[in-house]
C-alpha positions in Angstrom: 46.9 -7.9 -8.7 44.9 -9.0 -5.6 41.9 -10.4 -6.1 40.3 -8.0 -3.5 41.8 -5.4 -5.3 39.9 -6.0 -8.7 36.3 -4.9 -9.6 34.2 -7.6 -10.2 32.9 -8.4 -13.6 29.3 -7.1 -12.3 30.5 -3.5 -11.6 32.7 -3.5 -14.8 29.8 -4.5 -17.1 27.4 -1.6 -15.1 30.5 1.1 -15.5 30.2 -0.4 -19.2 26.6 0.0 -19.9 27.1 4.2 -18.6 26.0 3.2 -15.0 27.5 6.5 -13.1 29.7 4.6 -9.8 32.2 7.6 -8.6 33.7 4.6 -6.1 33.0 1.7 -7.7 34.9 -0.8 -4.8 32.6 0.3 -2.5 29.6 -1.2 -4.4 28.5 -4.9 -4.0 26.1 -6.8 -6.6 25.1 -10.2 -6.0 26.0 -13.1 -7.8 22.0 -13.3 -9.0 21.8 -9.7 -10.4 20.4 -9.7 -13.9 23.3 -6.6 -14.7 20.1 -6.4 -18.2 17.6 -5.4 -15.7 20.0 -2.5 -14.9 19.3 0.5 -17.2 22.7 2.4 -17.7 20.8 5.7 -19.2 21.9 8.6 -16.1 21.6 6.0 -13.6 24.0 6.6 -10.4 25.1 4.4 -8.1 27.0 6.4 -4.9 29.5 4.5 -2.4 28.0 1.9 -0.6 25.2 1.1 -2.7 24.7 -2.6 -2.3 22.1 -4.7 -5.1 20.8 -8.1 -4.6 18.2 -10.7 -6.3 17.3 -12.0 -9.7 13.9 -9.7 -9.6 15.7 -6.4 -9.0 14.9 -3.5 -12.3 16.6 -0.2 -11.7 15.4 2.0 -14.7 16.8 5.0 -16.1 18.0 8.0 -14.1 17.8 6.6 -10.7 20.0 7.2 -7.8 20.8 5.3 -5.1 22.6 6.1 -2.0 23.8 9.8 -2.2 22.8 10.6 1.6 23.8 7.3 3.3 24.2 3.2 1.6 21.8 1.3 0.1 20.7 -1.8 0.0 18.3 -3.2 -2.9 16.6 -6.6 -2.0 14.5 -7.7 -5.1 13.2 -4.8 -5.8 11.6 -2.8 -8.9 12.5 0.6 -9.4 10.5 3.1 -11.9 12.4 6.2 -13.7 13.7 8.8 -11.7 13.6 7.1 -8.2 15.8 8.1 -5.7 16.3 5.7 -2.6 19.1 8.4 -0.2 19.9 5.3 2.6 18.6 2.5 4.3 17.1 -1.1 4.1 14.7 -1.6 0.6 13.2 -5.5 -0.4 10.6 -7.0 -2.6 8.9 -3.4 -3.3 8.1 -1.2 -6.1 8.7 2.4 -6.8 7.3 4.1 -9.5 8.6 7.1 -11.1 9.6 9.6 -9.4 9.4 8.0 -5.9 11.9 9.1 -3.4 12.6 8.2 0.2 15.4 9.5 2.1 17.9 8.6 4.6 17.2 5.6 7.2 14.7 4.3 5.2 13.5 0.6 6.2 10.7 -0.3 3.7 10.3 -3.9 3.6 8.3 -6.4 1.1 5.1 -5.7 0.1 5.4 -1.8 -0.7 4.2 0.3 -3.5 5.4 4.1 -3.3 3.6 5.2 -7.2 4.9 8.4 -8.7 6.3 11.1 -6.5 5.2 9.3 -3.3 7.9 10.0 -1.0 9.3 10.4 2.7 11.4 12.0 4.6 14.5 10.5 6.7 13.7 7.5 9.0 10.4 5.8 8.0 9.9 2.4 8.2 7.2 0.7 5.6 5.8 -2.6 5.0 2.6 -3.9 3.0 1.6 -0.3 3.0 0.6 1.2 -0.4 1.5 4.8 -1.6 -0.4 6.7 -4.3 1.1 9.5 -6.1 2.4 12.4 -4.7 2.1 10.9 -0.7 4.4 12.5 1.3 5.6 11.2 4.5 7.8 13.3 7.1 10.5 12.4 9.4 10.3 9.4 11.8 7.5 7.8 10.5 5.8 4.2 11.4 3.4 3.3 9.0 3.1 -0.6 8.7 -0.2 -2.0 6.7 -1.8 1.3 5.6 -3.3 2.4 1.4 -3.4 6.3 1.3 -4.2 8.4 -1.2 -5.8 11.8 -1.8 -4.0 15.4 -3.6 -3.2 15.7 -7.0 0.0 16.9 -6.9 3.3 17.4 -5.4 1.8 20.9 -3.9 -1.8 19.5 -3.0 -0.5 16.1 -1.1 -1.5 14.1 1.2 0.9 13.9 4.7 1.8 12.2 7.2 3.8 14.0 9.8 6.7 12.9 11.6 6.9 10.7 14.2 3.5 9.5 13.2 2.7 5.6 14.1 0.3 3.5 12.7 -0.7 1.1 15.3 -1.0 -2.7 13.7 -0.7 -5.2 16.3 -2.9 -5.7 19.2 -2.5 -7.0 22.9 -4.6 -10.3 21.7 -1.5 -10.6 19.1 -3.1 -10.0 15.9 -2.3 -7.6 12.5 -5.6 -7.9 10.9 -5.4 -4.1 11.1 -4.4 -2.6 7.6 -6.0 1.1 7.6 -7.9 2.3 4.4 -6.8 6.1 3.9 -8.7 6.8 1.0 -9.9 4.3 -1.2 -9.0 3.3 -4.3 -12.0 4.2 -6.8 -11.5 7.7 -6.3 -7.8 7.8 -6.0 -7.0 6.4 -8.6 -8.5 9.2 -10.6 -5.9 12.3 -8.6 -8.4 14.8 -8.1 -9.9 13.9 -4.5 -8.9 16.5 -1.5 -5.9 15.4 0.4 -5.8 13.8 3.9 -3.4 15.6 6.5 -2.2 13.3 9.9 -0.5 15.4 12.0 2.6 14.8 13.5 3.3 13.3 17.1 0.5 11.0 16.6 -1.2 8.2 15.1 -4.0 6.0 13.9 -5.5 2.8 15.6 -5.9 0.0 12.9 -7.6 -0.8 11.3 -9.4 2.3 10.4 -10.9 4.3 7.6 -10.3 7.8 6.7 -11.9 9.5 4.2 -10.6 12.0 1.9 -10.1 16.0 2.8 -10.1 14.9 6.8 -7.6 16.2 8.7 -6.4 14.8 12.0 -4.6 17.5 13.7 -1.1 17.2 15.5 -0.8 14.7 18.7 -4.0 12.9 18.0 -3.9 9.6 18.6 -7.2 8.6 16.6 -9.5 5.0 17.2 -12.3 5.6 14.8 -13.8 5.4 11.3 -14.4 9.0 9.4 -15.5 8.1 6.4 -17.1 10.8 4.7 -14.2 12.5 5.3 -13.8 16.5 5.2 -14.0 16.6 9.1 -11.0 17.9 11.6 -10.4 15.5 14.5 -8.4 17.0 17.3 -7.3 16.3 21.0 -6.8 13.0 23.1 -10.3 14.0 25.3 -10.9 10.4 26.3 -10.5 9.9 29.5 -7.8 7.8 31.4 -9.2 4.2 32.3 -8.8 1.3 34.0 -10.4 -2.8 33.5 -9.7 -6.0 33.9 -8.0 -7.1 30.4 -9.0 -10.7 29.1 -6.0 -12.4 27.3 -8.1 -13.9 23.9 -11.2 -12.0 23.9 -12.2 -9.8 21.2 -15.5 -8.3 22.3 -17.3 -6.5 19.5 -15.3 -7.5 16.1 -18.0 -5.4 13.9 -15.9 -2.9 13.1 -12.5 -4.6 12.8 -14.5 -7.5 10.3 -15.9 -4.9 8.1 -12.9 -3.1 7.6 -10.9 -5.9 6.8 -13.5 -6.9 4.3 -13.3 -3.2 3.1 -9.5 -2.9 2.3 -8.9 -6.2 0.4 -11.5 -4.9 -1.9 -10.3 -1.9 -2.6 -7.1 -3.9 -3.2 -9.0 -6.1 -5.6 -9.7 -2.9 -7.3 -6.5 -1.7 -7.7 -5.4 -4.8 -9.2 -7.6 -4.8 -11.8 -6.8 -1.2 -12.6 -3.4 -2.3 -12.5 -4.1 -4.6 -15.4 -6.3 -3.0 -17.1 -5.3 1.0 -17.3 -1.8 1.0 -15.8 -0.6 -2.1 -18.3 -0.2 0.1 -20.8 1.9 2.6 -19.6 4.3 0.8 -18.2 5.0 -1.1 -21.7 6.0 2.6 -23.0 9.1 2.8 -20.6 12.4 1.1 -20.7 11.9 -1.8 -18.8 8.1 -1.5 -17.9 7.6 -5.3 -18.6 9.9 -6.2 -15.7 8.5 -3.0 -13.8 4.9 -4.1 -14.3 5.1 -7.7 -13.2 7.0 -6.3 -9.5 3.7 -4.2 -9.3 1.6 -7.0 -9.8 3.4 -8.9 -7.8 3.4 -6.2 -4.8 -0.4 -6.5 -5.4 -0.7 -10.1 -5.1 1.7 -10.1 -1.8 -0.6 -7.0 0.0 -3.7 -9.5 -0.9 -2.6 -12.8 0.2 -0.9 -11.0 3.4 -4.2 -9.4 4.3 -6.1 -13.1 3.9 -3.3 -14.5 6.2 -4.0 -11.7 8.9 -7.8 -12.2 8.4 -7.8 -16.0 8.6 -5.4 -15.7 12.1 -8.2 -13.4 13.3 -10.8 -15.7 12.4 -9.0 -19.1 14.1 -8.6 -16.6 17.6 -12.6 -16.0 17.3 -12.6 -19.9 19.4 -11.0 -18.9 22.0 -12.7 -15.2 22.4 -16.3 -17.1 22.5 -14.7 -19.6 25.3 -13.8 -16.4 27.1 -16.7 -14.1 26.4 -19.4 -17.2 27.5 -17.9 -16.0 31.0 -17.7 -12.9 31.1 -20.3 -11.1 28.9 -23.7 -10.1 30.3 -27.0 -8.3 28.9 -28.4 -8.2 25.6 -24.9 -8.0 23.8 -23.7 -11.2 24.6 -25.8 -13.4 22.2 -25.1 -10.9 19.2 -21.8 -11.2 20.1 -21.1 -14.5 20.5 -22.7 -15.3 17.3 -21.1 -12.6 15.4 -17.6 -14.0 16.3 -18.6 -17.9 15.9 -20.1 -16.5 12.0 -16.6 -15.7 11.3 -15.1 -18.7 12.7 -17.4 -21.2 11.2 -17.2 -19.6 7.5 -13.6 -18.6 6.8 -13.4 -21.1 4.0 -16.2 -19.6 1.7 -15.8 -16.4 3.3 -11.7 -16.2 2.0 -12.8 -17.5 -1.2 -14.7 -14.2 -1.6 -11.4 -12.6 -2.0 -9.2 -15.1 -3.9 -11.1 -16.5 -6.7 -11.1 -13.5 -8.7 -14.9 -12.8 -8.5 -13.9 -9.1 -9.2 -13.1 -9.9 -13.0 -17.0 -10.3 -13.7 -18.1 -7.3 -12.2 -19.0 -3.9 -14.0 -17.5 -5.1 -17.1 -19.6 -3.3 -19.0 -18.3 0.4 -17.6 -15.0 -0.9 -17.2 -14.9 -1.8 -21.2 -16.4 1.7 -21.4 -13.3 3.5 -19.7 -10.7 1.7 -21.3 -11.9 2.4 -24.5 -12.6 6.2 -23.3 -8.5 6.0 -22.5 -7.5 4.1 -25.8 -8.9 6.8 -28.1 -7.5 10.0 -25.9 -4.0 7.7 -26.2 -4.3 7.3 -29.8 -4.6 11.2 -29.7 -1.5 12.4 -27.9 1.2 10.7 -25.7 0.8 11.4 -22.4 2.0 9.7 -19.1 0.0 8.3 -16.9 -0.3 11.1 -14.4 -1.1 13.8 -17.3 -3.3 11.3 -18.8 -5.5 10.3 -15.7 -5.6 14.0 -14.4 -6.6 15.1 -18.2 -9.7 12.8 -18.1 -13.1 15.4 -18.1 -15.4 14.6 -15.3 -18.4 11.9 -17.4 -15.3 10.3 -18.2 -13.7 10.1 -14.5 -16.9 9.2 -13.6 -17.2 5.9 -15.3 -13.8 4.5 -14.2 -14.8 5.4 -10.6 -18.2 3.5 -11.2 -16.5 0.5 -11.9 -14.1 0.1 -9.7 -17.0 1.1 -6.9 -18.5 -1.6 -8.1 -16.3 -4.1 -7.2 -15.6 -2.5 -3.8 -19.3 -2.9 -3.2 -20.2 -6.3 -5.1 -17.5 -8.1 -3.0 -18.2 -6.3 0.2 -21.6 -7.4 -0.5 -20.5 -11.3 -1.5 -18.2 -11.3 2.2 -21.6 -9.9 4.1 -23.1 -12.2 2.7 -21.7 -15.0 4.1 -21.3 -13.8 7.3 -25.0 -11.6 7.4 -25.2 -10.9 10.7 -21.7 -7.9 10.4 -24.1 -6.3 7.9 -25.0 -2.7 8.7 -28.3 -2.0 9.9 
């Protein structure tokens, strides 16, 4: 026999373990494939399913590829996931999760349980929380959303939605906070609706029960949420466009500062709450430390995209010492040469960890408050979080506020002068 016409050892030990592969020579598993990180328990594996890296974990019950082939790069995959099609690498989906069809979600991802999307959606460094849904045609680079607490009350995106994250000066410091993290987390916050045909200017912040409504393309902050934006009513215009200037940077500095710490946050629920729960599943070692992982790539690339914006603020002053006029220039100016002149400390607000310290007093609190309902009855972590009565809610949101706010306030501090009035 041909040597083309044998299965490779890979696919015979996966056909071995009870991995489901109705045409096994159409699937291709690299060389660096752990085949032990491959859970054999109802897991299907259609034709043209294709599996590479040493970090891959594909748990039990998940199916890949039954609408079009797959291809897994490094990637962690929770119970129940099903990828349809497309292009997946160095992201996590937790149980549950499901994308379909012409999927491109690169590194960086986390879709938690029952986030989802619909055919054609492209993904990278954004972060899902559970029950998201995304529609058809979707562009949503650099974006956290959460909001709904369940697959009937969701959040959603609708199709051919875009999430704008690059500007004409060249830049992706423009991650959108859609939601925020110390309420999420807790899946009982209103959801947020972005209607289809249009899309949001990063980066922004949207806050939970707003609804944008179809064709919008929307430029703001809406924080408190609970509002409906409609229509395109600005009007058309026309200026002279300076190549490297910035202008006012208030908004885009204090949003940036904003998102990493909600991202801080969710990190340290990560460890803290979610640990545990992954420990109970088959696998949830390997499933926790991609998680973790996905965290610590959304953090450093946000620092990366912030420190590029910081180094262009040189050029912008050059520029704006010509061109600005009145009152705003010198607040201006000295608001962009703040952020160039203090990246180093200013970074170092986000990457030494200064989140650990805070609140540790209500976060000890919760996690105890979570231990003894655990002890009590097995529940996952959905059940468990949406089972939580309100004083108890109420303390894990505290905390994690708590280090939204203490390093928001440790950035602004450094750099006073984007402080609000």
């Amino acid at each position: 026999m041909k040597k083309a016409d044998r299965l490779s050892e890979k696919v015979i030990q996966l056909i071995d373990k009870g991995v489901k592969i109705p045409a096994p020579f159409s699937i291709e598993i690299g060389e660096d494939v752990d085949i032990d990180r491959i859970s054999g328990d109802g897991t299907i594996f259609h034709a043209g399913t294709k599996i590479y890296g040493v970090r891959t974990l594909i748990s039990s019950k998940t199916q890949l590829g039954y609408e079009a082939p797959v291809t897994i790069v490094n990637c962690q995959l929770g119970p129940e996931v099903e990828l349809k099609g497309g292009y997946f690498k160095e992201s996590v989906f937790l149980e549950k999760a499901n994308m379909a069809y012409g999927a491109q979600v690169r590194e960086g991802c986390i879709l938690e349980e029952e986030a989802n999307g619909s055919h054609t959606v492209g993904l990278k460094q954004t972060i899902l929380f559970p029950f998201v849904t995304l529609g058809s045609l979707i562009n949503f680079c650099d974006c956290f959303m959460a909001g709904g607490t369940s697959r009937k009350n969701h959040s959603e995106v609708g199709s051919s939605y875009i999430h704008f994250n690059y500007t004409p000066n060249q830049d992706k410091a423009t991650a959108s906070l859609i939601g925020d993290v110390p309420r999420g987390v807790m899946l009982n916050q209103p959801p947020i609706f972005l209607g289809g045909q249009g899309g949001l200017v990063g980066p922004a912040r949207i806050g939970y029960g707003t609804v944008i409504a179809a064709g919008t393309v929307y430029r703001g902050d809406c924080h408190d949420g609970g509002n409906l934006i409609g229509g395109n009513s600005e009007e058309a215009y026309e200026k002279h466009f300076h190549p490297g200037f910035y202008g006012n940077i208030q908004r885009r500095v204090l949003n940036n500062i904003v998102y990493l710490a909600n991202l801080l946050a969710l990190r340290q629920w990560y460890i803290h709450v979610r640990k545990p729960f992954f420990k109970k599943q088959e696998l949830g070692d390997g499933l926790f430390e991609g998680a973790l992982e996905k965290l610590e790539m959304a953090v450093s690339e946000r620092l990366k995209r912030f420190e590029a914006l910081s180094q262009k603020m040189e050029q912008s002053i050059q520029v704006g010492r010509d061109i600005l006029q009145g009152q705003q220039k010198d607040i201006i100016l000295q608001q962009q040469a703040e952020l160039l002149n203090n990246w180093t400390p200013l970074g170092q607000c986000f990457s030494e960890q200064n989140e650990v310290a805070i609140a540790e007093t209500e976060r000890t609190s919760f996690i105890q408050a979570i231990n003894n309902i655990a002890a009590k009855e097995d529940r996952g972590y959905t059940h468990m979080i949406q089972a939580l009565d309100a004083d108890v809610a109420s303390i894990g949101v505290s905390w994690l506020q708590s280090i939204v706010d203490g390093i928001v306030n440790m950035a602004l501090n450094v750099i006073p002068s984007y402080r609000p009035v």
